[in-house]
Backbone atoms as SQL, in Angstrom:
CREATE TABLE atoms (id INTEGER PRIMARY KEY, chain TEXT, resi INTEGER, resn TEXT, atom TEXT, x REAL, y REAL, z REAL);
INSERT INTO atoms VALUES
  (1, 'A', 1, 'UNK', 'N', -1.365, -3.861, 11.318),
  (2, 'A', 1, 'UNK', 'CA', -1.946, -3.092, 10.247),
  (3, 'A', 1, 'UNK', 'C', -3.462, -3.070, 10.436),
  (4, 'A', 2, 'UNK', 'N', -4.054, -2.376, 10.078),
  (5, 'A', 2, 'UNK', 'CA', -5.563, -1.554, 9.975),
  (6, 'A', 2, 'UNK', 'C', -5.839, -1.847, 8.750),
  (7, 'A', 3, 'UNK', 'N', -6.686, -1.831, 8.357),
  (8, 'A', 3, 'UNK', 'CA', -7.567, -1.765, 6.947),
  (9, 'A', 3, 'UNK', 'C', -9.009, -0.989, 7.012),
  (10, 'A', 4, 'UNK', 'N', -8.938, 0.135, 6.159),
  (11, 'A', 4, 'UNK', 'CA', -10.543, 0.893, 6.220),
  (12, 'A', 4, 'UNK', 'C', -10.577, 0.544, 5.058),
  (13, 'A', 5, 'UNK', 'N', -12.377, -0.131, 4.602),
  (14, 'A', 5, 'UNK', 'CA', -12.646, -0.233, 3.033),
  (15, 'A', 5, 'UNK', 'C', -13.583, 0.753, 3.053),
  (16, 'A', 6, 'UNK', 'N', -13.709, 1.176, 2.181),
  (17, 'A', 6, 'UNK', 'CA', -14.603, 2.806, 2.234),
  (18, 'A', 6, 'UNK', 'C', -15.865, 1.272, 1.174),
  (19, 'A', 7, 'UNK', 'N', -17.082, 1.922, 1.807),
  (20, 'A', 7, 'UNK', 'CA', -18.187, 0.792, 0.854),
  (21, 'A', 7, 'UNK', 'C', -18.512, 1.384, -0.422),
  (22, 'A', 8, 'UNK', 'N', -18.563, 2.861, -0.834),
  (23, 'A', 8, 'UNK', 'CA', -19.029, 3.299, -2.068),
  (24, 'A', 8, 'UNK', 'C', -17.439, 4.637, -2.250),
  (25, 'A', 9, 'UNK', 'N', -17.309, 5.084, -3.379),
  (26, 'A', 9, 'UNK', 'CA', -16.546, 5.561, -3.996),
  (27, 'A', 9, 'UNK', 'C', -16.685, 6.908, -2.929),
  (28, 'A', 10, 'UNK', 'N', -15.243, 7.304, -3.104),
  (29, 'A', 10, 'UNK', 'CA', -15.777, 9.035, -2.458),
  (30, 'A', 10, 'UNK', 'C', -14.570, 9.912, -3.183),
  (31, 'A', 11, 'UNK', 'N', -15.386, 11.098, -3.667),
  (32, 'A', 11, 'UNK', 'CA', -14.437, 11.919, -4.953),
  (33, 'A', 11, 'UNK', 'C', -12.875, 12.496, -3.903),
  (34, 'A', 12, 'UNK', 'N', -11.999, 12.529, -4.641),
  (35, 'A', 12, 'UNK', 'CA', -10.775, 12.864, -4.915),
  (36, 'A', 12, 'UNK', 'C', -10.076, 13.633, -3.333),
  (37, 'A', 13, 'UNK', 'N', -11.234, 14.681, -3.777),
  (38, 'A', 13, 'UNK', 'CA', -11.299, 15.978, -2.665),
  (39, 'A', 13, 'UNK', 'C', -11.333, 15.166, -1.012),
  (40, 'A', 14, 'UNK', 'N', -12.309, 14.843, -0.631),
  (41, 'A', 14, 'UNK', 'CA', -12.596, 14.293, 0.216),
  (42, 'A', 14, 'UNK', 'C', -11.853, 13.298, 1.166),
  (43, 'A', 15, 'UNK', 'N', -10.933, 12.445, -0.391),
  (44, 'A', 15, 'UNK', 'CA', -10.027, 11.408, -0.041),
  (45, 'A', 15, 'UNK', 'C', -8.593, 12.124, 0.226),
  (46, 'A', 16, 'UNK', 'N', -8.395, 12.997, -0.118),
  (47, 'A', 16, 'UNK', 'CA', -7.344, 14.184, -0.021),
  (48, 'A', 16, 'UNK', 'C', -7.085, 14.839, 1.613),
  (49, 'A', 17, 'UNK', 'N', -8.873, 15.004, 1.928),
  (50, 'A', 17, 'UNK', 'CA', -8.665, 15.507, 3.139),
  (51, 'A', 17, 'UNK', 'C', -8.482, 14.592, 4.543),
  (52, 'A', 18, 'UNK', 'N', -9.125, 13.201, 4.147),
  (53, 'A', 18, 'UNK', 'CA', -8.964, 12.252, 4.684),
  (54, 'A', 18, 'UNK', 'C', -7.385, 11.949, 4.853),
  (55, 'A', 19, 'UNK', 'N', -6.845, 11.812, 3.915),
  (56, 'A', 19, 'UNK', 'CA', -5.509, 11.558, 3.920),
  (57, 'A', 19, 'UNK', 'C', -4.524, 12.565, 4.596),
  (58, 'A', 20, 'UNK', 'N', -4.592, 13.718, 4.639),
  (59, 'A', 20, 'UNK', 'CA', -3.930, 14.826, 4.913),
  (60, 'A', 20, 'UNK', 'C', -4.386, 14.947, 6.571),
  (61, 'A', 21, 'UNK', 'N', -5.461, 14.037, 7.194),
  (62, 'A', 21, 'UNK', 'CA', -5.614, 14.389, 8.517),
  (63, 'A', 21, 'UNK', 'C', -4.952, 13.497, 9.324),
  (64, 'A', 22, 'UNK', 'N', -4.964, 12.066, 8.663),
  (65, 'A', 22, 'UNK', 'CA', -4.627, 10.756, 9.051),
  (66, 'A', 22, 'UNK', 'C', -2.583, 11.556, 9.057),
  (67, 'A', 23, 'UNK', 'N', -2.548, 11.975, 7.873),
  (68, 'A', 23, 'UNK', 'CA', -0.950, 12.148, 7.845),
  (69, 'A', 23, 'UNK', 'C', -0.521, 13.561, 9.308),
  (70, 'A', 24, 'UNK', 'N', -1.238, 14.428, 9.760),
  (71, 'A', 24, 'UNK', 'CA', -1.148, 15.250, 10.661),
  (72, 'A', 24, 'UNK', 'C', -0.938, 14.380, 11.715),
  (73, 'A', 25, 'UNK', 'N', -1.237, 13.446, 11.686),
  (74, 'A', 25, 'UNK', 'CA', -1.694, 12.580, 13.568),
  (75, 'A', 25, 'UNK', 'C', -0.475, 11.514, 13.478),
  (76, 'A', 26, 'UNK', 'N', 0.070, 11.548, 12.371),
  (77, 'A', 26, 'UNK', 'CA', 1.424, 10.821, 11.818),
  (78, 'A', 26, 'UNK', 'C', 1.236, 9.566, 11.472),
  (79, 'A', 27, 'UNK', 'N', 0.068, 9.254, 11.086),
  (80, 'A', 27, 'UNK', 'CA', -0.040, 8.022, 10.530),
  (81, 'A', 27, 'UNK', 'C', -0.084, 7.777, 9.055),
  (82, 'A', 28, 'UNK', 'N', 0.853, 6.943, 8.587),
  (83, 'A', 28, 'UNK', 'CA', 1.181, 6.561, 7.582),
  (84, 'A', 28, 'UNK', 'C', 0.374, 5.715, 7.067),
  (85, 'A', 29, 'UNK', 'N', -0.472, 6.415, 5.611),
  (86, 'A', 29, 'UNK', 'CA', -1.367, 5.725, 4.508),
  (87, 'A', 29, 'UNK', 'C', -0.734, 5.387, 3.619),
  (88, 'A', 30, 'UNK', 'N', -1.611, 4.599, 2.817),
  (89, 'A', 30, 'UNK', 'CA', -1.167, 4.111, 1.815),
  (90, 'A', 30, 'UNK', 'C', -2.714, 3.644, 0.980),
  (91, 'A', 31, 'UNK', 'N', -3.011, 4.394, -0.124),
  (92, 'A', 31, 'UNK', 'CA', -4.132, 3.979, -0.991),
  (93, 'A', 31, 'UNK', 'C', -3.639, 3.263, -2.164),
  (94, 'A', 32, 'UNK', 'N', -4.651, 2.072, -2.283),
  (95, 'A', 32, 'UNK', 'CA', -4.715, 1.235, -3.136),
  (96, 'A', 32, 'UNK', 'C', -6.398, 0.703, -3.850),
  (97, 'A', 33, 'UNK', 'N', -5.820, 1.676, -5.340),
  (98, 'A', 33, 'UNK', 'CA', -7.338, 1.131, -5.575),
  (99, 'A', 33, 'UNK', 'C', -7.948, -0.068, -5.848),
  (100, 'A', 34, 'UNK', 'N', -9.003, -0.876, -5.362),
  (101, 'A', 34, 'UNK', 'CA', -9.806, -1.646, -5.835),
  (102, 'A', 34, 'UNK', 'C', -9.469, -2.321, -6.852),
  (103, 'A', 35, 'UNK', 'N', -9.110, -3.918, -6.578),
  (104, 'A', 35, 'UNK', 'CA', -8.403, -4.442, -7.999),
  (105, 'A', 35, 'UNK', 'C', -10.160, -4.774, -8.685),
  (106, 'A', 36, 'UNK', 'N', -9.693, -4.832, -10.073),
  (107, 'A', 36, 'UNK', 'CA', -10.795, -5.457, -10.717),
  (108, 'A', 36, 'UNK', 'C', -10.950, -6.790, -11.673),
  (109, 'A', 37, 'UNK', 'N', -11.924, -7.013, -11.176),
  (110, 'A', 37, 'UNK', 'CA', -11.949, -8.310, -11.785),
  (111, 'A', 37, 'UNK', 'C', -11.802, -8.539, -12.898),
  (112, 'A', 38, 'UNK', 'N', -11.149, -9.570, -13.776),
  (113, 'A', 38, 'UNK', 'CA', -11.068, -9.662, -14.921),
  (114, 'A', 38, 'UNK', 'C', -11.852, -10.610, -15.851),
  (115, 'A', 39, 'UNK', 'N', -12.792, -10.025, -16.415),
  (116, 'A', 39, 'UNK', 'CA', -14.003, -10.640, -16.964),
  (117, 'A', 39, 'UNK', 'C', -13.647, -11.591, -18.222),
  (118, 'A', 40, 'UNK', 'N', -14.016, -13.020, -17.981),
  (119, 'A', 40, 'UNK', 'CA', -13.284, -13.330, -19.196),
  (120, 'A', 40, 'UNK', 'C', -15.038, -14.730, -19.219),
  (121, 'A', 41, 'UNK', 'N', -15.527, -14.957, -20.224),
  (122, 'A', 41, 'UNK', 'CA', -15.873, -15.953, -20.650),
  (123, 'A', 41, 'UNK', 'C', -15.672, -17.304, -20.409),
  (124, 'A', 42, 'UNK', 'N', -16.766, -17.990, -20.026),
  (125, 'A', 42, 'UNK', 'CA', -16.456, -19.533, -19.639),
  (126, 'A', 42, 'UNK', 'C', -15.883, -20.145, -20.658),
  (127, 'A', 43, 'UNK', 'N', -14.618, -20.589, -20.255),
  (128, 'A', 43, 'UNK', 'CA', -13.996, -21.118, -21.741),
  (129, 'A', 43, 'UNK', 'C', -13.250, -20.944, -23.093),
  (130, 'A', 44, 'UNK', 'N', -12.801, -19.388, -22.442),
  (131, 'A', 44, 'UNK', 'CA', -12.253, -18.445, -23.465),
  (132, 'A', 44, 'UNK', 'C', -11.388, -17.872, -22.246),
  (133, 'A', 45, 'UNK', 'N', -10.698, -17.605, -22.999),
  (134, 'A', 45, 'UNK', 'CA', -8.957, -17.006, -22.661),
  (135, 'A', 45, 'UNK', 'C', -8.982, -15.680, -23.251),
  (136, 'A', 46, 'UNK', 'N', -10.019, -14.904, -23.683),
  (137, 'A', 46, 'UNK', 'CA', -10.120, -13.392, -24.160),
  (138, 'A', 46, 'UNK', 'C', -10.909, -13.051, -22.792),
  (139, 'A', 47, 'UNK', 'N', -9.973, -11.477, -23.193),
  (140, 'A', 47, 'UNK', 'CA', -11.093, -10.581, -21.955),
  (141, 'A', 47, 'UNK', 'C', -12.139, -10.123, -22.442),
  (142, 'A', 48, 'UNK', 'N', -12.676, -9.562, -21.942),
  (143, 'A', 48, 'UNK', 'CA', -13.825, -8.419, -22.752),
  (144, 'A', 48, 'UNK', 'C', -13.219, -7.130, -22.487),
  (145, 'A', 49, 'UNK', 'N', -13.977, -6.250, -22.871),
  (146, 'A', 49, 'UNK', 'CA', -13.380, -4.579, -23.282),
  (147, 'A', 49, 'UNK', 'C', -12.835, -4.086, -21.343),
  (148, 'A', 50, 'UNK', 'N', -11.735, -3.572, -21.563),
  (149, 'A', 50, 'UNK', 'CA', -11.944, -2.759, -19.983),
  (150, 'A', 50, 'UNK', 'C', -12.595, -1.449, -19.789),
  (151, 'A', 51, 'UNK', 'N', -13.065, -1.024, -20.980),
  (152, 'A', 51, 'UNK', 'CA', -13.653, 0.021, -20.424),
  (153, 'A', 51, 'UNK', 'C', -14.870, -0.539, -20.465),
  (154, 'A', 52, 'UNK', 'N', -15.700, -1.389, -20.790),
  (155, 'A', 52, 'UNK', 'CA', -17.347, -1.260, -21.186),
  (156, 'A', 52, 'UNK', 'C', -17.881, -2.464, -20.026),
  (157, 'A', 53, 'UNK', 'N', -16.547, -3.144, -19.358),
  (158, 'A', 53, 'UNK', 'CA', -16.670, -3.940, -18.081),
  (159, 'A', 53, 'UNK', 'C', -18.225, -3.915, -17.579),
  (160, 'A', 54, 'UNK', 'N', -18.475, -2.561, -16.803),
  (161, 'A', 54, 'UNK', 'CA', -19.617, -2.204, -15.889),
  (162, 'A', 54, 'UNK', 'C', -21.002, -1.659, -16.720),
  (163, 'A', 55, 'UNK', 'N', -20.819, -1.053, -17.984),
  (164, 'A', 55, 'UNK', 'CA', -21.584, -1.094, -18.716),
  (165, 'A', 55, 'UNK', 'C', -22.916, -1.863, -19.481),
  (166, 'A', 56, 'UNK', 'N', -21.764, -2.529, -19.561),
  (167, 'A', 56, 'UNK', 'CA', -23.048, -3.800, -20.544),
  (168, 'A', 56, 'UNK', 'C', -22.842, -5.057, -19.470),
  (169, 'A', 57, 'UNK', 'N', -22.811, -5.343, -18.069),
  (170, 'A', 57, 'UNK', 'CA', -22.446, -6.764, -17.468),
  (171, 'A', 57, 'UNK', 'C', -23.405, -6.879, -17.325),
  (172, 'A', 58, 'UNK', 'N', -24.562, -6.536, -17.403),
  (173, 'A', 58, 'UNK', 'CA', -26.518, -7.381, -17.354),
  (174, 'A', 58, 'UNK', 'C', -26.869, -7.268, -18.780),
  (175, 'A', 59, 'UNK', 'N', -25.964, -7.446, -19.665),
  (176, 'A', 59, 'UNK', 'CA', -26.512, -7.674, -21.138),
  (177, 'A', 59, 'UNK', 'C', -25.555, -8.537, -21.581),
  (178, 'A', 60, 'UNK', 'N', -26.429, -9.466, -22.479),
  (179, 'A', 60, 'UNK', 'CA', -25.592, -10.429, -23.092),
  (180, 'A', 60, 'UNK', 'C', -24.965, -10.115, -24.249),
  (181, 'A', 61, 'UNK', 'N', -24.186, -9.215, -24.324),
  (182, 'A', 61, 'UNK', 'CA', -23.541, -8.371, -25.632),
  (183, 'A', 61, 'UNK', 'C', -22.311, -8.202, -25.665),
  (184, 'A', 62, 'UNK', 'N', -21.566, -8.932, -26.582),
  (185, 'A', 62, 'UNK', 'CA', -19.858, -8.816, -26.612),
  (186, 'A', 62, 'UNK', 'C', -19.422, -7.408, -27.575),
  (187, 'A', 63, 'UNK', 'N', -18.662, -7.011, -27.560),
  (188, 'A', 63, 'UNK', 'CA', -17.733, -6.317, -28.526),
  (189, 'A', 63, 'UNK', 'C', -18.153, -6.041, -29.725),
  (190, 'A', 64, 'UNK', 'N', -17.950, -7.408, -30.762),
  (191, 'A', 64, 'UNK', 'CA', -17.989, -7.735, -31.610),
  (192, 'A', 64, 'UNK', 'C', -19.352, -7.155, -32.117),
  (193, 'A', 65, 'UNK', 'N', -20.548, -8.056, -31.195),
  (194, 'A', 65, 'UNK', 'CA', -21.778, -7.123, -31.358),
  (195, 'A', 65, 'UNK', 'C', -22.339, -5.672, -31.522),
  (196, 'A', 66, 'UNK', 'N', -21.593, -5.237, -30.605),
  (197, 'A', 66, 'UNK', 'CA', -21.335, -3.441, -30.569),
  (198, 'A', 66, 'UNK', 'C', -21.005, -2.908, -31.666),
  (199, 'A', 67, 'UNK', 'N', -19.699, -3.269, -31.877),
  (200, 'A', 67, 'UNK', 'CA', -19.575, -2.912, -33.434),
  (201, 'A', 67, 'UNK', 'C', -19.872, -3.394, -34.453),
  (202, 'A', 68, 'UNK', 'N', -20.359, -4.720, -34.370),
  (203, 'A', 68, 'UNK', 'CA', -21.339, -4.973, -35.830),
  (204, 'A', 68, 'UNK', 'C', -22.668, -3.684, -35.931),
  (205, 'A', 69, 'UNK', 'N', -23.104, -3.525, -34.755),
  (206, 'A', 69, 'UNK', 'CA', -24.689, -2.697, -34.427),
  (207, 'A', 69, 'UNK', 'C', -24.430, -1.413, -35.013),
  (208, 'A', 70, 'UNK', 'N', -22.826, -0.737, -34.731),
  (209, 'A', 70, 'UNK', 'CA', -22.756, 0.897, -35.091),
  (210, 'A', 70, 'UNK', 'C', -22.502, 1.225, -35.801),
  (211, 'A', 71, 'UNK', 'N', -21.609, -0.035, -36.867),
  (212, 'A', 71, 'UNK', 'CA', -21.328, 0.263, -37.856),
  (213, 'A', 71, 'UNK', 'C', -21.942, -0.273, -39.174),
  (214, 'A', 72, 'UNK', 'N', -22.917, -1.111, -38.859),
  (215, 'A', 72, 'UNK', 'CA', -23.663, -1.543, -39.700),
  (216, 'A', 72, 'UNK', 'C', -23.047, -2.499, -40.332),
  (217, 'A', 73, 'UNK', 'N', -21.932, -3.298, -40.326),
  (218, 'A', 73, 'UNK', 'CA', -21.716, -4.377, -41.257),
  (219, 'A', 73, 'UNK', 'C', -20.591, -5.483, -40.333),
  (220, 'A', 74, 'UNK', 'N', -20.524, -6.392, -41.119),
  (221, 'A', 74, 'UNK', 'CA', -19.815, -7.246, -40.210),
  (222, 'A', 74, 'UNK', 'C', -18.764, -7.852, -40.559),
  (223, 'A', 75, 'UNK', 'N', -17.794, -8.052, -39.504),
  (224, 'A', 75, 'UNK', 'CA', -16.098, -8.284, -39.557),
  (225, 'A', 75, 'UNK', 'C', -16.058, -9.209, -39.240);
């Protein structure tokens, strides 16, 4: 087996044509995206949000904070 890691993202299209040339020459792909890490707190067994993962990871700001901030009051 082979392994290509592509280093930065490449849109849809591109990966389409990649794939469709590799499959002409009869070689059999197989894409698998990028697992991700699962962000969890030293000492806590909660995750944090999966979508806001890459967002806020150079700020020290949980969830909880977020929505105390937008909604103005606290839960």
């Amino acid at each position: 087996m082979t392994e290509l890691i592509f280093k930065k993202d490449i849109d849809e299209e591109k990966l389409n044509t990649l794939l469709n040339f590799l499959n002409s020459w009869g070689v059999e792909v197989e894409v698998q995206p990028k697992p991700r890490k699962n962000l969890v707190r030293k000492g806590s067994s909660k995750k944090t949000f999966s979508l806001s993962v890459g967002l806020w990871d150079d700020y020290a700001i949980d969830g909880k904070t977020l929505r105390n901030k937008s909604w103005n009051k606290e839960l």
